[in-house]
N, C-alpha and C positions, 0 to 999 in steps of 0.2 A: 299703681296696679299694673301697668304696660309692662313696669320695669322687672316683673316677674316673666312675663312670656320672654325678656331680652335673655335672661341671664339661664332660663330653664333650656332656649337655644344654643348658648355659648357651652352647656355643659354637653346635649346633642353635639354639637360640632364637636368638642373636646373627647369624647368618646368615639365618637368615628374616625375619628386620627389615631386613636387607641388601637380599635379593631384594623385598620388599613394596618398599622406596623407590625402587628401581631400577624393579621394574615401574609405580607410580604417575609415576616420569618420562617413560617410556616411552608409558606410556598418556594423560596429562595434554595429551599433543601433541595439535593438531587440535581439542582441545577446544570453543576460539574460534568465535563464528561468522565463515564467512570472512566476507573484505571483499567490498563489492561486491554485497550480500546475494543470492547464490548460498545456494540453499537447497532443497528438494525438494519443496516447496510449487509453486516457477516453472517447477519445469523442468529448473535447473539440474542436474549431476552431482555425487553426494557422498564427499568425498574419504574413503579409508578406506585405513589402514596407513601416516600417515605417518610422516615417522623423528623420532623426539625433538627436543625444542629443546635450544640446549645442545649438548652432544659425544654423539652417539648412537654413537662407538664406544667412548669413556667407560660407557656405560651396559652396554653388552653383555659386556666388560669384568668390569664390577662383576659380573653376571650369571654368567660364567665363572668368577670368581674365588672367589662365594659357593658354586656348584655343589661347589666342587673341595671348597674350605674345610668342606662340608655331608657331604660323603663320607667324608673324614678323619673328621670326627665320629663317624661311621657304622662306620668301621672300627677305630677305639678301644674304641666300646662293644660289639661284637662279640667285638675280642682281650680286653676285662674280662670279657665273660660265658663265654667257650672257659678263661679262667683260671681264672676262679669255679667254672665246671662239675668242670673237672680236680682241683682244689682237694677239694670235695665227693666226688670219686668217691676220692680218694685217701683221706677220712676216713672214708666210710660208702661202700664198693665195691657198685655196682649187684649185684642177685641177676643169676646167669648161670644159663643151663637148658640 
């Protein structure tokens, strides 16, 4: 039974390693200074929110998919501990008043 909360964590872990690479893609855009040296030193305007390099619908994607996949997680260990509880209560019945 336990070995369900181990394994419903390692997929938690596994998807938040998902989202962290997705978001450092995501973020890592723009990084460059632009060409041109536009800068906020001169004058220039600084660009902010651009969309990923690479497939920024790719990314968002991944972003969706880790959500869903993080949820599911969420809701296994949930149905193990509503088992677990039930389990317990059937062996050692809560005091009623």
């Amino acid at each position: 039974m336990f070995n369900v909360f181990a394994i419903a964590a390692d997929g938690l872990a596994a998807q938040s390693r998902r989202i962290e690479a997705a978001a450092r893609a995501i973020a890592s855009t723009g990084s460059a200074p632009p060409v041109g040296g536009n800068s906020p030193e001169n004058g220039s305007p600084v660009r902010i929110g651009a969309l990923p390099v690479g497939d920024p619908i790719e990314n968002v994607v991944t972003l969706l998919e880790a959500e869903l996949a993080y949820r599911a997680n969420v809701a296994v260990i949930r149905a193990a501990s509503d088992m677990l509880d039930t389990l317990l209560d059937a062996v050692h019945p809560k005091a009623r008043t």
